[in-house]
Structures are given as structure tokens and as C-alpha cells.
MOPAC internal coordinates of N, CA, C and O (Angstrom, degrees):
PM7 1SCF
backbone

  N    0.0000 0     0.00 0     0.00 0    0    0    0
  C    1.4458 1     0.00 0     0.00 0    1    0    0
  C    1.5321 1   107.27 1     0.00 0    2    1    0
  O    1.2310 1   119.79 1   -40.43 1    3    2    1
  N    1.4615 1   118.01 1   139.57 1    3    2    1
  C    1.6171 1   117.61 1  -173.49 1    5    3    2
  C    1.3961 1    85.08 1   -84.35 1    6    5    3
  O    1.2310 1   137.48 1     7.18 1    7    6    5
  N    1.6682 1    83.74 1  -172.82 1    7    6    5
  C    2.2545 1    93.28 1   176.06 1    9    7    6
  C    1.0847 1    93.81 1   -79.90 1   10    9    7
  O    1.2310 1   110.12 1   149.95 1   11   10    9
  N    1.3614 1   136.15 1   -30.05 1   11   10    9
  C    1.7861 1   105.73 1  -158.50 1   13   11   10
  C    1.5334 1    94.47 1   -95.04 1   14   13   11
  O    1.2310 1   118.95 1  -148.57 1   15   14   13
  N    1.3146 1   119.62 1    31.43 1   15   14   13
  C    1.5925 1   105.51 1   168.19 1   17   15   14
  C    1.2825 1   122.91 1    92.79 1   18   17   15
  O    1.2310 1   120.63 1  -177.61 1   19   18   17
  N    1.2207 1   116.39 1     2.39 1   19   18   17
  C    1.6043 1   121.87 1   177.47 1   21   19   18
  C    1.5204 1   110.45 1   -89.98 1   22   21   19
  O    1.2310 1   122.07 1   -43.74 1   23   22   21
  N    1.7556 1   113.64 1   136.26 1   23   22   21
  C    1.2790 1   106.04 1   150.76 1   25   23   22
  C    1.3751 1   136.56 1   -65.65 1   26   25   23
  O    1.2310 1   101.05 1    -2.36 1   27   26   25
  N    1.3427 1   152.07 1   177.64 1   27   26   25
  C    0.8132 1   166.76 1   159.20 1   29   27   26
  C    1.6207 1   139.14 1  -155.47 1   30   29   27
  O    1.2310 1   125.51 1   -60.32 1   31   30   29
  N    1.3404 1   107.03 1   119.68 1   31   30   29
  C    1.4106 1   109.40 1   162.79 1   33   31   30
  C    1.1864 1   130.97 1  -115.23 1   34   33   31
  O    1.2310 1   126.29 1   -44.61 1   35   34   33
  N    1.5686 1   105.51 1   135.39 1   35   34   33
  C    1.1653 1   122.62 1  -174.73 1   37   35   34
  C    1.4423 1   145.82 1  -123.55 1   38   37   35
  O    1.2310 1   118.06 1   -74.97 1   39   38   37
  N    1.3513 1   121.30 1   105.03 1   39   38   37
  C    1.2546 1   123.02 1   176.03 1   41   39   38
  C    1.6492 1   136.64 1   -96.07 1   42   41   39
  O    1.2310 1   113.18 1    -4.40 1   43   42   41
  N    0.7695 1   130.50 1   175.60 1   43   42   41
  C    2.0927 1   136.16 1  -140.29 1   45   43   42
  C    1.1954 1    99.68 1  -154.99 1   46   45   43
  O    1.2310 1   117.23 1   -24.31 1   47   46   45
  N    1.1518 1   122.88 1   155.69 1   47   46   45
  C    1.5080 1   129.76 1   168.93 1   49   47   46
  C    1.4506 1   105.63 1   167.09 1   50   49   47
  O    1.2310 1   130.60 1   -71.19 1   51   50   49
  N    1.1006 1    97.16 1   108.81 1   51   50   49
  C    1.6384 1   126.14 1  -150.11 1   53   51   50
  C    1.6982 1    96.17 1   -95.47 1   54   53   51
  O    1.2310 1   123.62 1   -54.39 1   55   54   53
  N    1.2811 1   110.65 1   125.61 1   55   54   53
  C    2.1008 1   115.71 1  -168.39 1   57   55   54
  C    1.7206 1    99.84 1  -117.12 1   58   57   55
  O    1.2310 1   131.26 1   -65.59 1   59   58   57
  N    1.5121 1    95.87 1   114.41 1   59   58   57
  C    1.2926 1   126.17 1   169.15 1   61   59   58
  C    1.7386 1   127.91 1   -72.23 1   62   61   59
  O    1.2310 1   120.97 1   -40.21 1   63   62   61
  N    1.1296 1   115.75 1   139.79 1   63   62   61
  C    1.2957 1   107.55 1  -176.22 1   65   63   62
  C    1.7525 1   101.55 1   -95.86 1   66   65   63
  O    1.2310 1   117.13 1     2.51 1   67   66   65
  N    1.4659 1   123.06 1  -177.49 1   67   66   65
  C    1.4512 1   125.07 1  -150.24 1   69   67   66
  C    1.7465 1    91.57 1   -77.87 1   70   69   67
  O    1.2310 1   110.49 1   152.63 1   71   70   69
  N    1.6317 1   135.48 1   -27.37 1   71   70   69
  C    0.9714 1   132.43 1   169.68 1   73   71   70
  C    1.6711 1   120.72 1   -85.87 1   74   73   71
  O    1.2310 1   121.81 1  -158.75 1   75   74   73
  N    1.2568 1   114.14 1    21.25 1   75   74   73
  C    1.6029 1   116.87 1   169.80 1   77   75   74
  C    1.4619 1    93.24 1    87.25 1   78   77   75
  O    1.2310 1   101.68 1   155.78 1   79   78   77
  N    1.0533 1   151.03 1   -24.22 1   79   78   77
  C    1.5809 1   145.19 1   172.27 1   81   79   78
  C    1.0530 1    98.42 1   -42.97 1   82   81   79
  O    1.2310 1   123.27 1   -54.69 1   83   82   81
  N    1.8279 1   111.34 1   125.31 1   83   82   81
  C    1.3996 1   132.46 1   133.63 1   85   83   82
  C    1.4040 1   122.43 1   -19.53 1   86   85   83
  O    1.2310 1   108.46 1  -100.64 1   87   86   85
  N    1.2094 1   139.18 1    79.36 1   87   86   85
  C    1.7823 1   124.22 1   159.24 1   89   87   86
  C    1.0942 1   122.35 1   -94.10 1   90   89   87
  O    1.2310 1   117.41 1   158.42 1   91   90   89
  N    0.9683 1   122.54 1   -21.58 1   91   90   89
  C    2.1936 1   113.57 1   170.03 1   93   91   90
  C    1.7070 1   103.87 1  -171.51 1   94   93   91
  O    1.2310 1   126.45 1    20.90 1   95   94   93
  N    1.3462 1   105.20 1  -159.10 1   95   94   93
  C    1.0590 1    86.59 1  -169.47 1   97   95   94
  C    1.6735 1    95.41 1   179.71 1   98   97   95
  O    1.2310 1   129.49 1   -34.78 1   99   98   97
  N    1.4942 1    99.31 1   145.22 1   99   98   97
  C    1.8199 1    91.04 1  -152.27 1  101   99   98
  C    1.3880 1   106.51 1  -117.91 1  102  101   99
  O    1.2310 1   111.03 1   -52.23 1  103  102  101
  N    1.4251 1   134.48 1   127.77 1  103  102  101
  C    1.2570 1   139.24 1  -168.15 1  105  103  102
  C    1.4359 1   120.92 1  -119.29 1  106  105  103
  O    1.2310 1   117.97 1   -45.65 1  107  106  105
  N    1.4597 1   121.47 1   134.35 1  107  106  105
  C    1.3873 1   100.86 1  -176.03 1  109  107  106
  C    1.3611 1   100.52 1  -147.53 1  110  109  107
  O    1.2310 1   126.04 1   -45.13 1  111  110  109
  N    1.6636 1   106.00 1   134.87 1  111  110  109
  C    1.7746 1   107.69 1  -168.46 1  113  111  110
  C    1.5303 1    98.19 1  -114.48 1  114  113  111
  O    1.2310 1   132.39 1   -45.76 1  115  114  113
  N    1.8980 1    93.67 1   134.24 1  115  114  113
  C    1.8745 1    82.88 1   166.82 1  117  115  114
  C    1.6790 1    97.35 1  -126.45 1  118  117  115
  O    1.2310 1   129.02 1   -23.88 1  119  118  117
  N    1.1601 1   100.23 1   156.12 1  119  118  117
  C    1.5145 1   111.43 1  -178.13 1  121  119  118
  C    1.9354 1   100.98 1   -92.06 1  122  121  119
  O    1.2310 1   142.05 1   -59.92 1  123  122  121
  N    1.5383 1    74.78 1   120.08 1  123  122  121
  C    1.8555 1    85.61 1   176.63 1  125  123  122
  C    1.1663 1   119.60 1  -104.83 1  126  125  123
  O    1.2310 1   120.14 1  -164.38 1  127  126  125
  N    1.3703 1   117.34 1    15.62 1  127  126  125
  C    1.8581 1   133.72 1  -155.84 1  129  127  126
  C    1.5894 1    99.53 1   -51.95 1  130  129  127
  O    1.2310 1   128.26 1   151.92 1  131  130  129
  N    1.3830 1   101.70 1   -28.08 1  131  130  129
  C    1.9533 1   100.68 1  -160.68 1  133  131  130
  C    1.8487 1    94.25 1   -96.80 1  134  133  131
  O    1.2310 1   117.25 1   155.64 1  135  134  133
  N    1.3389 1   122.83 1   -24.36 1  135  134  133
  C    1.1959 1   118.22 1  -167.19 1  137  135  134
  C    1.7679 1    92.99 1   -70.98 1  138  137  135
  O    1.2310 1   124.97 1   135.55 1  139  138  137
  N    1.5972 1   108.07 1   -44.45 1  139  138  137
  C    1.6608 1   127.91 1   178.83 1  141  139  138
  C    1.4194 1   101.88 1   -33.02 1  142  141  139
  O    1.2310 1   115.71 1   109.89 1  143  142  141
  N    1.3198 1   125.76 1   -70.11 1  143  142  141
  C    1.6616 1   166.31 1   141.36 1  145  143  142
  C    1.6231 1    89.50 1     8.32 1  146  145  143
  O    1.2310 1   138.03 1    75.69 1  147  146  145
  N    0.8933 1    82.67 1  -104.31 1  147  146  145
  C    1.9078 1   101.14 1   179.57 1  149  147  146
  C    1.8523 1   120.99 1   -35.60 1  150  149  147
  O    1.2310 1   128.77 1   150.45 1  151  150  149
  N    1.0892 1   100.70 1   -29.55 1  151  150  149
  C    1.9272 1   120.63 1  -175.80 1  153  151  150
  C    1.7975 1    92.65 1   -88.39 1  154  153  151
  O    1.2310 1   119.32 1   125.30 1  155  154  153
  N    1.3721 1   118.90 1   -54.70 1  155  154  153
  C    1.3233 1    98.65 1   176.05 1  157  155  154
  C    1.9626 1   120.37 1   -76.68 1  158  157  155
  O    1.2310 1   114.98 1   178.42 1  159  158  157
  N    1.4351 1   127.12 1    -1.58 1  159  158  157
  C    1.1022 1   122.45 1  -161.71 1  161  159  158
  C    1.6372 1    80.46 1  -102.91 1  162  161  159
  O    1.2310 1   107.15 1   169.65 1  163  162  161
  N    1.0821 1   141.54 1   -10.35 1  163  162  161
  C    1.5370 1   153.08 1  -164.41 1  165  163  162
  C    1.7289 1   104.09 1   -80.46 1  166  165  163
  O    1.2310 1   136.64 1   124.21 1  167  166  165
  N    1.5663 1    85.38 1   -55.79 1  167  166  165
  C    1.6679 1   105.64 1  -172.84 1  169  167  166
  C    1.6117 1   101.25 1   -68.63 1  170  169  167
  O    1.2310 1   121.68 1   113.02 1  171  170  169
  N    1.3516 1   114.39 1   -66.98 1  171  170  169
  C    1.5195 1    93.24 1   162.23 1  173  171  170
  C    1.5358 1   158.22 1   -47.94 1  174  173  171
  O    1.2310 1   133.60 1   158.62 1  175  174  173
  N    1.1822 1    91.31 1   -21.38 1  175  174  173
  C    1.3918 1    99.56 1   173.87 1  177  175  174
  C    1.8030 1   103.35 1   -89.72 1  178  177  175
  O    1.2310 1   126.53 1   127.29 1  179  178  177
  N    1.0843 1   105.06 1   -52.71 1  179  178  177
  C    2.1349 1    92.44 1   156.42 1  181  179  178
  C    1.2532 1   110.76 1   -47.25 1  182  181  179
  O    1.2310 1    95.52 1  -151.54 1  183  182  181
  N    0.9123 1   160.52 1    28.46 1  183  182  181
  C    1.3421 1   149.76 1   178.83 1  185  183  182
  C    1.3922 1    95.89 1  -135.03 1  186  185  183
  O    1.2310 1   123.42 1   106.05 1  187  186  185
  N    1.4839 1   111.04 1   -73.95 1  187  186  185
  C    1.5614 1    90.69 1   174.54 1  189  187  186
  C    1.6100 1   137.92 1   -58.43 1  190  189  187
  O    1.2310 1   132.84 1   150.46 1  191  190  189
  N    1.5290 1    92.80 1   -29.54 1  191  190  189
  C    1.7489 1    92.28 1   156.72 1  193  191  190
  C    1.8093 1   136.42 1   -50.12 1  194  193  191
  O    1.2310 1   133.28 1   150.59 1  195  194  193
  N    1.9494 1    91.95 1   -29.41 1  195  194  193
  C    1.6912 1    88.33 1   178.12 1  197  195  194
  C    1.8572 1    90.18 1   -83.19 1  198  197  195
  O    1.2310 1   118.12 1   121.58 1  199  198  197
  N    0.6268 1   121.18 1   -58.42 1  199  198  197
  C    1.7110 1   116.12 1  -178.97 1  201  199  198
  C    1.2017 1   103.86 1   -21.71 1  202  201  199
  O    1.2310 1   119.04 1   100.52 1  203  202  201
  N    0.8769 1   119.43 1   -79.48 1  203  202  201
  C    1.7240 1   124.97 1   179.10 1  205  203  202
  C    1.7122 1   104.98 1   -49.05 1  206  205  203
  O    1.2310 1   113.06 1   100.94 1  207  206  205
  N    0.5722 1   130.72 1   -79.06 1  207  206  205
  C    1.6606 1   132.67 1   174.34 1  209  207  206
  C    1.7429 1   111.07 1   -22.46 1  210  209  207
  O    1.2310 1   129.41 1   122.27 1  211  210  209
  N    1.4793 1    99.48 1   -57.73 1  211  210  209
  C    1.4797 1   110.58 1   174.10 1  213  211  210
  C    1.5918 1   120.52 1   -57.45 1  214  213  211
  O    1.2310 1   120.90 1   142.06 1  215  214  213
  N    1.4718 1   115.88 1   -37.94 1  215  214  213
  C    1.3636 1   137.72 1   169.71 1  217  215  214
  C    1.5250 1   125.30 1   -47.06 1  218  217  215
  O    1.2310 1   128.91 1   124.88 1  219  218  217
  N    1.6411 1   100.43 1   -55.12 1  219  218  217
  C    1.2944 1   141.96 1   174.99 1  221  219  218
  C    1.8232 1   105.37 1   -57.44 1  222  221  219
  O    1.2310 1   117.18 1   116.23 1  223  222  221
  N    1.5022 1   122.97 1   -63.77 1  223  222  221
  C    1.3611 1   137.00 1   179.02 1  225  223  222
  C    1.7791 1   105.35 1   -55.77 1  226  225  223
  O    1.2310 1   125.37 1   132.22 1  227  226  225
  N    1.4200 1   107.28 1   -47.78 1  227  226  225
  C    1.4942 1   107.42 1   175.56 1  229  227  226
  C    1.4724 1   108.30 1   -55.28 1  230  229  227
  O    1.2310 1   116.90 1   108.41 1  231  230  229
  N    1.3769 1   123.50 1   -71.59 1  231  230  229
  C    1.3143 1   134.30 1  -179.69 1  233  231  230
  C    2.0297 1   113.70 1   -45.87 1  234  233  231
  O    1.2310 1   123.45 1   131.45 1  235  234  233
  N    1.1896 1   110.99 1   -48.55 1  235  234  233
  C    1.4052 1   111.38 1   152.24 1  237  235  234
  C    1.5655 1   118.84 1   -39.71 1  238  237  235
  O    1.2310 1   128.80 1   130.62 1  239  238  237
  N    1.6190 1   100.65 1   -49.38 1  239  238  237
  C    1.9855 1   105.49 1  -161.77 1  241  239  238
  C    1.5648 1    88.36 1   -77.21 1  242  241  239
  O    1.2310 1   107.01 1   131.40 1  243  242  241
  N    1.0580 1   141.79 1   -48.60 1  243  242  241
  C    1.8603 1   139.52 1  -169.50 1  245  243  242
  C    1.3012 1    91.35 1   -63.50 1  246  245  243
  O    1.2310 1   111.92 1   118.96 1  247  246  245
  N    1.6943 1   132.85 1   -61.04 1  247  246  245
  C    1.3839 1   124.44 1  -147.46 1  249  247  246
  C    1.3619 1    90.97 1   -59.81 1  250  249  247
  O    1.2310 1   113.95 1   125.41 1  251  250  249
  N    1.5110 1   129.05 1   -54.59 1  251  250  249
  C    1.5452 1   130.18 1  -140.18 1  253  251  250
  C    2.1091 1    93.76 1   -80.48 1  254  253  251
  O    1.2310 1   120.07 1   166.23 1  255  254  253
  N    1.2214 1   117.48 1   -13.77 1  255  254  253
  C    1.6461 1   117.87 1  -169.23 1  257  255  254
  C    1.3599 1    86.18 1   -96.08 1  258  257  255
  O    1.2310 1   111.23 1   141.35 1  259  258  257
  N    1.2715 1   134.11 1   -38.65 1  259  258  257
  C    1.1621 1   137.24 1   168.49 1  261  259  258
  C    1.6150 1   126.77 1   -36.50 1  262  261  259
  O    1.2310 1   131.87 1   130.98 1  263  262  261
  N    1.6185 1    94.69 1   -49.02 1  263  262  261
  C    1.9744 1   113.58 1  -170.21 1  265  263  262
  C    1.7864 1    81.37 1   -92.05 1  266  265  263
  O    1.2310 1   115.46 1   149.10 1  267  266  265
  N    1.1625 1   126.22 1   -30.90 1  267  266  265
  C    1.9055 1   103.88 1  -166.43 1  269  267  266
  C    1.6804 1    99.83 1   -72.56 1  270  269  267
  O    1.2310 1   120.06 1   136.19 1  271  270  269
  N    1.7017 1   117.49 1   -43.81 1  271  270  269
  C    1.5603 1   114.90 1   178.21 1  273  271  270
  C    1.2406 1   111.45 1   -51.24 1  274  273  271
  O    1.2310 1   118.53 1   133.74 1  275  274  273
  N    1.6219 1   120.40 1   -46.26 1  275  274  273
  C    1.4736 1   110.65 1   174.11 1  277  275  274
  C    1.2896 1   105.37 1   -62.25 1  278  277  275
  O    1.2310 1   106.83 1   100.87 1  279  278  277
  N    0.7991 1   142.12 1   -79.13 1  279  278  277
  C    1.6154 1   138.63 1  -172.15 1  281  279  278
  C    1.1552 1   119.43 1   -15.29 1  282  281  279
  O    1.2310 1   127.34 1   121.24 1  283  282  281
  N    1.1156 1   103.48 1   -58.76 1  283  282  281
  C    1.8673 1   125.47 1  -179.82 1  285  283  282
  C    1.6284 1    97.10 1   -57.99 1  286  285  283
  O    1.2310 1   113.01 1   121.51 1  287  286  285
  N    1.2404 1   130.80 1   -58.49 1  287  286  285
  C    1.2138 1   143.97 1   175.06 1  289  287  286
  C    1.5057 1   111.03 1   -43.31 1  290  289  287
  O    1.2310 1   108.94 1   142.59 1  291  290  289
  N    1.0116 1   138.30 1   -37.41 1  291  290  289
  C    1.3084 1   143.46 1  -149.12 1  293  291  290
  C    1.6894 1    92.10 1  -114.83 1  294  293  291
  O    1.2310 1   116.36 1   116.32 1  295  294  293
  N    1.0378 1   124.53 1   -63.68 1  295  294  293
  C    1.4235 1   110.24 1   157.07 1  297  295  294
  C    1.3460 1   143.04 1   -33.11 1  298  297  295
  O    1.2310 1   122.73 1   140.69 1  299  298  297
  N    1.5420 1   112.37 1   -39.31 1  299  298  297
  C    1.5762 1   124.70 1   164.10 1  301  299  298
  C    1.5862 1   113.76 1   -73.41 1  302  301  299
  O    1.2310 1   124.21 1   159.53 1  303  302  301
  N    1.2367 1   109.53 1   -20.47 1  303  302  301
  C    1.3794 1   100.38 1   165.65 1  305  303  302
  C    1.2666 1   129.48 1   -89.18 1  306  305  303
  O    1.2310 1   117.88 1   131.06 1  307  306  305
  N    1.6984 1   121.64 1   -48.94 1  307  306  305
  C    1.4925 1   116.03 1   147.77 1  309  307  306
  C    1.4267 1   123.65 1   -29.13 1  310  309  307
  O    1.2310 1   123.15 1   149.31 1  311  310  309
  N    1.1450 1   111.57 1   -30.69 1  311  310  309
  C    2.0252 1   112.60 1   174.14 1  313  311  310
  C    1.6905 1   103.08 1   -53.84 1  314  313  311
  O    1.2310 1   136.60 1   111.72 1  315  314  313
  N    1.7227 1    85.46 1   -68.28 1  315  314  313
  C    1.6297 1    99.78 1  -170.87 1  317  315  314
  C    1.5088 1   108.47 1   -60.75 1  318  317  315
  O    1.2310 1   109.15 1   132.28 1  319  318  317
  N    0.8977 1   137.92 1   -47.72 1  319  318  317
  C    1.4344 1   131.45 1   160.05 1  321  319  318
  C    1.5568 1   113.25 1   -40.90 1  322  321  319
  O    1.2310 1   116.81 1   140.15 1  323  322  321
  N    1.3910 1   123.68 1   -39.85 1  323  322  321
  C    1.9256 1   103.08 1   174.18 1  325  323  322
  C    1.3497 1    99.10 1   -80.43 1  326  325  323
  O    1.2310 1   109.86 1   148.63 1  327  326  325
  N    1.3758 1   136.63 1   -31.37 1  327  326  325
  C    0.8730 1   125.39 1   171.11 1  329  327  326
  C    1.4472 1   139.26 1   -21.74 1  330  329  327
  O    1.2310 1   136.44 1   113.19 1  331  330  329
  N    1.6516 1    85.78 1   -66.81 1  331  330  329
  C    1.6071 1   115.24 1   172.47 1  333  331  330
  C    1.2905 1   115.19 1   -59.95 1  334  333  331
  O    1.2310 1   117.52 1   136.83 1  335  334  333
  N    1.6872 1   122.33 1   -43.17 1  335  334  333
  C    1.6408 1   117.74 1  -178.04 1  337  335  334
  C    1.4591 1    95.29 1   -69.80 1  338  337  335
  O    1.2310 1   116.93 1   123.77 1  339  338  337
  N    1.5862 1   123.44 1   -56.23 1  339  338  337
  C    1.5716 1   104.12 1   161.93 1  341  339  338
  C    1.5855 1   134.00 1     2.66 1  342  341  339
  O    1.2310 1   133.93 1    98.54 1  343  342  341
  N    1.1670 1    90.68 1   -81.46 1  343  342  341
  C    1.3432 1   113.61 1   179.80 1  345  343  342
  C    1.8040 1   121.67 1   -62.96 1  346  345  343
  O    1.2310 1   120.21 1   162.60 1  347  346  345
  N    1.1578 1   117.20 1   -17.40 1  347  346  345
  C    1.0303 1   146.51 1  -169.18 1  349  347  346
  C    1.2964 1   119.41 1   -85.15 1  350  349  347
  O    1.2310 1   134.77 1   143.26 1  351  350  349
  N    1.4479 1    89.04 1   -36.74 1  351  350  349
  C    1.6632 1   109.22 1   175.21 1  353  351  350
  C    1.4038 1   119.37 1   -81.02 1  354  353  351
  O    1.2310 1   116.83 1   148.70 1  355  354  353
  N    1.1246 1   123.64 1   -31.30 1  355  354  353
  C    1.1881 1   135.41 1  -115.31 1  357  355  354
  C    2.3228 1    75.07 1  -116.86 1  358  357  355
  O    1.2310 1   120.10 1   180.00 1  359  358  357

């Protein structure tokens, strides 16, 4: 990253003469500031997506413990209710 905030990438490739001698050497910078940009707006929005997702699974896990207590509930009373005509009869 420069100081004023820019990304950059950078590659080298250093040009040899026919005996392996160093003669120059070629550099080329591209500014990735927006690719930078885009990679962190990526990461955030995954992040708030597992939040939400995670949010979502809780509210699923209560609703569904929620419908089994009723269930369970509604069954113990139909008991006690034959019970009672049982008894009723009797």
C-alpha cells in the first residue's frame, strides 16, 4: 500500500545479457485500490450474511423447541382428558 492509500501490484523481471549479466530490468505497477475496495466490501457482506444466517438458525432452533413443547403439551392433555371421560364413566 503507498502512503496516500493506494494499492499496488508489483512485478520485476530482471533482463540478462547472453553471458548471465544483469543489464536492466523491467518493472510494472498496477493499481489494484478498487480490486482492494471490492475484496473488503466482499468480506463484509460475508460477515453480515453469517450473522444473519446464525440469527436465522437460532430463531429456527426456539421456533421448532417451541412447536415440539406444544406438541408434547397437547398430547398430555388429550391423555388427561381420556382419562377424565374414563373416569367419568366409570
Amino acid at each position: 500500500m503507498t502512503r496516500a492509500g493506494k494499492w499496488l501490484y508489483v512485478s520485476f523481471c530482471p533482463i540478462f545479457d547472453e553471458n548471465g549479466r544483469f543489464l536492466h530490468s523491467i518493472i510494472v505497477g498496477t493499481d489494484i485500490t478498487e480490486l482492494k475496495n471490492f475484496q473488503k466490501k466482499l468480506s463484509d457482506s460475508e460477515k453480515k450474511l453469517q450473522e444473519q444466517v446464525k440469527a436465522l438458525e437460532k430463531f429456527y432452533e426456539m421456533s421448532v423447541g417451541r412447536e415440539l413443547r406444544m406438541k408434547d403439551l397437547k398430547r398430555k392433555i388429550q391423555a388427561l382428558e381420556r382419562e377424565l371421560l374414563r373416569y367419568g364413566k366409570e
